[in-house]
N, C-alpha and C positions, 0 to 999 in steps of 0.2 A: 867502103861507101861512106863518104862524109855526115857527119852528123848533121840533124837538123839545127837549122841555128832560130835562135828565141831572144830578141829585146824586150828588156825587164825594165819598167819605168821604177826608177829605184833611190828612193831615199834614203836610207840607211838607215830610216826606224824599224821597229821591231815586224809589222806585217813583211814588209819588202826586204830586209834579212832572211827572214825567215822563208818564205816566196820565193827566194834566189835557190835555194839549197834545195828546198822542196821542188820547185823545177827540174834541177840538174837531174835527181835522183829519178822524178818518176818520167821522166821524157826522156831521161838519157840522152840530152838537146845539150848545144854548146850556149851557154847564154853569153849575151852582151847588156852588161846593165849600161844603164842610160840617166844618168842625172842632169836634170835642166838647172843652172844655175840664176835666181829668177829672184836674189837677194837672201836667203838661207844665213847667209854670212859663215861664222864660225859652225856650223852645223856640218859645211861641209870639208870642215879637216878632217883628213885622216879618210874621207869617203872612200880614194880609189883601189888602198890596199885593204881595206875590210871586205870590198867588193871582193876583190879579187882571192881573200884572203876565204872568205865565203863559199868560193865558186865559180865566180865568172871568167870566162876565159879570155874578155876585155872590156874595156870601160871607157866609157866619153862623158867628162864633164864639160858640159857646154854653157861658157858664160851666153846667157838670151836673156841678160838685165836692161840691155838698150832698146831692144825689141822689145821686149815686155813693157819698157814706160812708153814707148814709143806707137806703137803700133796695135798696140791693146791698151794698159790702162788710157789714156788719152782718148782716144777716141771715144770708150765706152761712158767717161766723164763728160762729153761734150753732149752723150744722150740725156742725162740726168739721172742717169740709172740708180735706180731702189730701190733693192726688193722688200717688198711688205715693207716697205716705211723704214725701213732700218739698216738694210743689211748692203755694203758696200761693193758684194760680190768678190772680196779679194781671192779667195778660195776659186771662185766658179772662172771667172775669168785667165785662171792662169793653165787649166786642165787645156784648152784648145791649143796653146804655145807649146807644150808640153806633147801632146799627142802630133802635133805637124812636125818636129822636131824626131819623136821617135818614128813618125815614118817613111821620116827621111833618112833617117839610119840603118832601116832596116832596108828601104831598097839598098841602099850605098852596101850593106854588107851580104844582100844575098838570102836575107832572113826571109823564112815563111811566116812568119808570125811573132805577133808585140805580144807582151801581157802585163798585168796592172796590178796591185794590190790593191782596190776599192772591194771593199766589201759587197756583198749582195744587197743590203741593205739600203745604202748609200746614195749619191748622187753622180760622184766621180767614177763609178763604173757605166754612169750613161752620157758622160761627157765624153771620156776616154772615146767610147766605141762608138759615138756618130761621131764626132771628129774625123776617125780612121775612116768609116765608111764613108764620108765625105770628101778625105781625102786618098785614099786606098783601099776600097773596097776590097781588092783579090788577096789581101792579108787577113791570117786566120790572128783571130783575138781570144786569147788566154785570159779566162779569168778564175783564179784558183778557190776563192769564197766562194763562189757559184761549183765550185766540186763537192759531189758528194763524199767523193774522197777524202779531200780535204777538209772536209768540217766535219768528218768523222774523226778524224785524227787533231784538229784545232777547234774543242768546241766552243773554246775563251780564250781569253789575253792569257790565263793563265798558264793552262799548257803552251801556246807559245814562247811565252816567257822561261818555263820548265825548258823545250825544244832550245832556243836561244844558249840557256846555261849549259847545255850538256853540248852543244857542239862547238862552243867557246865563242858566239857570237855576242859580242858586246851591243846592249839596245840601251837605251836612256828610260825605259819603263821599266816599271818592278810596281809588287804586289805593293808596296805602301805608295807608288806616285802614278796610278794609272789612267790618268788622263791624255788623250793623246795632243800632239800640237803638228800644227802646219805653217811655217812660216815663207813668207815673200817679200818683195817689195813693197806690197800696198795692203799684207795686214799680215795677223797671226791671228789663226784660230784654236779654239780647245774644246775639247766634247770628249763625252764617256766617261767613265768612270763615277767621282763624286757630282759633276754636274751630269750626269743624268735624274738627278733628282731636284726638279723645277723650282724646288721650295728652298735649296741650300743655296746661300750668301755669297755672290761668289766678291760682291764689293766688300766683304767684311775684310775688315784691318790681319786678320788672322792668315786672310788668303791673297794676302797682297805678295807673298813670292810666287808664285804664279803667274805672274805678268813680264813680260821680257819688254816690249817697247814704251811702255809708259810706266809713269808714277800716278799715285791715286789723286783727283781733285784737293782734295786734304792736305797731301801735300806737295800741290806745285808751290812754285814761288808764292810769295806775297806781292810781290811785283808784276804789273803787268807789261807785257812787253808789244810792239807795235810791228807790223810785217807790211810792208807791201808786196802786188804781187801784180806782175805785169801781163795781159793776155796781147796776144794775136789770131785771131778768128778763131776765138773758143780754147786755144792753148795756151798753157802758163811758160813764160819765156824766159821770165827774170824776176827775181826776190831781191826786193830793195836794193832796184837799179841795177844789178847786178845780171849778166844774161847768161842763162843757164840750158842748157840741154834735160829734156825730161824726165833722166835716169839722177841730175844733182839738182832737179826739183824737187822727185820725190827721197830722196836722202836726204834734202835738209829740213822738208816741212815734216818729215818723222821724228827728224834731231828734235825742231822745234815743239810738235805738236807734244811725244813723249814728254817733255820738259817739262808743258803744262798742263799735262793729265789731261789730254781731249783724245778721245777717239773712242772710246769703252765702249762697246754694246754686248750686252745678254738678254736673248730673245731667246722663244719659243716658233724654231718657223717650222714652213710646210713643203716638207720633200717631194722632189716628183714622183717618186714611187711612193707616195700617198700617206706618207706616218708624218706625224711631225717628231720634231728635236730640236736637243735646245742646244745653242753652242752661244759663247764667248768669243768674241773678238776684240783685238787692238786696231784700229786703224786711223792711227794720229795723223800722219801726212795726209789722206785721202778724205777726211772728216774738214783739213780746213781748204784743199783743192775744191771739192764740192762746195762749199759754202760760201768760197770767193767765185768760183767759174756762175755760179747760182746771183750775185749778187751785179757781175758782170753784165748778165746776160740783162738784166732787169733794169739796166741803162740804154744799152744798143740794141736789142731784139724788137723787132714790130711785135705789137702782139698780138695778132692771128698767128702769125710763123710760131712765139710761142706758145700759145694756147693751143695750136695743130701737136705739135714734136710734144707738152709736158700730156698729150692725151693718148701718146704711143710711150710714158714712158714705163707704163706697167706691161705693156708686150716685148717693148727692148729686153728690161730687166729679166723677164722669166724666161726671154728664150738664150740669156745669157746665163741665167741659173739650170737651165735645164739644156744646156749642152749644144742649144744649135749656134753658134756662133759660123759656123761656115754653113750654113743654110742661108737658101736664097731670100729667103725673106727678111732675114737680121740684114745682109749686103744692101736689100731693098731699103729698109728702114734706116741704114747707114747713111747712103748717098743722102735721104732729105737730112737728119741730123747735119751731115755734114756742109749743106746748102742756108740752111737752118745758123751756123756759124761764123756767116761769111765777116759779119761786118761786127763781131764780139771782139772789140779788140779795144782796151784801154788799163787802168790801171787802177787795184783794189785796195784799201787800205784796212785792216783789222786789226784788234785789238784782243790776243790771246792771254787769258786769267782763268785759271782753278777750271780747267774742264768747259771751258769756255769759247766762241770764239764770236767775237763781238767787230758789228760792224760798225766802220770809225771814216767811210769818206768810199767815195768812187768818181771818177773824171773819164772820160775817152775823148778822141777826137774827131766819132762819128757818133757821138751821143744824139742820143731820140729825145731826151727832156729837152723842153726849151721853156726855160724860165719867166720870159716875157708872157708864153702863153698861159702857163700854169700858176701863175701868181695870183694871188687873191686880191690885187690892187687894181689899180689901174692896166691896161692891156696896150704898152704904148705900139704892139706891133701891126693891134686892132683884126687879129688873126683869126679872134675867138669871139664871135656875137653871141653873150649869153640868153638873149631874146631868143636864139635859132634854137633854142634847149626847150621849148613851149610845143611846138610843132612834134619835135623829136620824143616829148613823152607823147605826147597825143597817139601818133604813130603806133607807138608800143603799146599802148594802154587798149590800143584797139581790139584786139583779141581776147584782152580777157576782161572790157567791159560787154564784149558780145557773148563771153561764156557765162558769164554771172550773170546776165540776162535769161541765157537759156534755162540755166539752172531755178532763179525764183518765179520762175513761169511756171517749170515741173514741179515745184514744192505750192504750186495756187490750186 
């Protein structure tokens, strides 16, 4: 009787090591790990014989770096998405790419069931599993944190890391660096360990090896250097003239952003399962895509269209943080974003210094300013009667010289 077969979304750090071997033994299941290739870089040498050297009895590393700038970051930029004021979603956004991928695998191989290494705690155990349920319901979802089993046997990183050494799996954690990382195309994050304590430094000079895509504000260049950046209806096309696909857009605004120490955030956010934590992020390229798509927009957008889309963008953001990205209502709020787009197309000029990114010019050729009107001189288009502004407050003013009436009536 053939064994049950189990796809393992599998990084090669120390949970999903350790989750491979833990699998095999207690399900007696043939696993297929699964790594999505989503910009990792050098993380993922050597991935497919540890897997396999682990446990699994196959493995697919799937470059989805094109897809991912393409088809997710992109889009979710053109929403303006950000969550609590800070956080880029690099992390959140990449869980749906990752989970449509492993379900495609698992039909393709016959598998009853995916499993994940997110925590119980976490966020990515409830990406992971609406995703599938969105995308494949009739597959059973393993998640090993959530075993009693398993958290009787791993109560910390540490026994893991014990487990890891004794069965010769090699992990990038140890008791003196236990902080974990997750990197992508459009960020690096870090949480646990020394930053679970809110109050520890994580900009101090002392904890600057810690950082993998940037250098500190301190010290980028002394120079500043100038970028332009070309959109079409809401996408970045080309860096200084140059026309680029959205996978060596964002490869090179991380070259750049990196460079000059822009992207850093360390925040305190709020998990959907209800705790907060605090995590560190790099997101150099993504930090100046938003700030030119943002500066874009505020050329060519009418604005009702944007005033409507920046007042949906705290529902984009959290249902991107919280895992619904294939739910109907994010598709919903897509289509106006994406309608919301049509006419964002011209070209950004900024000026990146020390953690900086400074705006230095913007032009389109369906631009909304029109100079003539907006001038404080003469109006030679005679477009704009400032007399018509007399009425126009009157209007307004109507309501609330009728409630300040009502009100010093009730105070007689």
């Amino acid at each position: 009787m053939a064994k049950e077969k189990i796809v393992l979304a599998y990084s090669g750090g120390l949970d999903t090591s350790v989750i491979l071997k833990w699998l095999k033994e207690t399900y007696d299941a043939e696993i297929i790990a699964f790594t999505a290739d989503i910009g990792q870089r050098d993380e993922l040498d050597g991935l497919e014989a540890k897997a396999l050297a682990t446990g699994a009895s196959k493995v697919y590393i799937d470059d989805l770096r094109d897809e991912f700038a393409s088809d997710f970051i992109y889009p979710m930029f053109q929403s303006g998405a950000l969550y609590e004021g800070q956080y880029l979603l690099g992390t959140s956004i990449a869980r749906p790419l990752i989970a449509k991928r492993m379900v495609e695998i698992a039909r393709a191989e016959g598998a009853t069931a995916i499993a994940h290494g997110a925590t119980g705690k976490g966020n990515d155990q409830v990406r992971f599993e609406l995703a599938a349920a969105a995308l494949a319901p009739e597959l059973k979802v393993i998640a090993p944190w959530r075993s009693e089993q398993f958290r009787q046997e791993f109560p910390g990183r540490a026994e893991m890391i014990a487990y890891a050494e004794k069965h010769k799996i090699p992990v990038q954690a140890s008791a003196a660096k236990p902080y974990s990382m997750d990197r992508n195309l459009l960020h690096i994050s870090f949480e646990s360990g020394m930053l679970e304590d809110p109050w520890f430094d994580s900009s101090a000079e002392s904890n600057e090896g810690m950082y993998v895509l940037s250098v500190s504000p301190e010290n980028a260049p002394d120079q500043a250097e100038y970028l332009e950046l070309g959109f079409e209806q809401g996408n970045c096309v080309s860096l200084n003239g140059e026309s680029m696909n959205p996978l060596q857009v964002m490869d090179k605004l991380n070259e750049l952003g990196g460079k000059h120490g822009i992207g850093r955030v360390d925040m305190v956010e709020n998990r959907f399962v209800g705790m907060k934590s605090r995590g560190v992020y790099e997101t150099p390229g993504g930090t100046i895509l938003f700030a030119a798509h943002r500066k874009m927009e505020s050329l060519t957008m009418d604005r009702d269209v944007m005033h409507l889309r920046d007042s949906l963008i705290s529902k984009y953001s959290t249902l991107v943080y919280n895992g619904f990205w294939f739910a109907p209502e994010r598709l919903a709020l897509q289509a106006l974003v994406t309608e919301s787009q049509r006419n964002v197309t011209g070209t950004v000029r900024v000026k990146l210094y020390k953690g900086n990114i400074i705006a230095a010019g913007v032009k389109s050729p369906v631009s909304l300013y029109n100079p003539d009107i907006a001038t404080m001189e003469a109006d030679p288009s005679q477009a704009y009667d400032q007399g018509d502004a007399t009425g126009f407050i009157h209007l307004n003013a109507l309501r609330l010289k009728v409630s300040s009436g009502v009100e010093q009536n009730a105070r007689k």
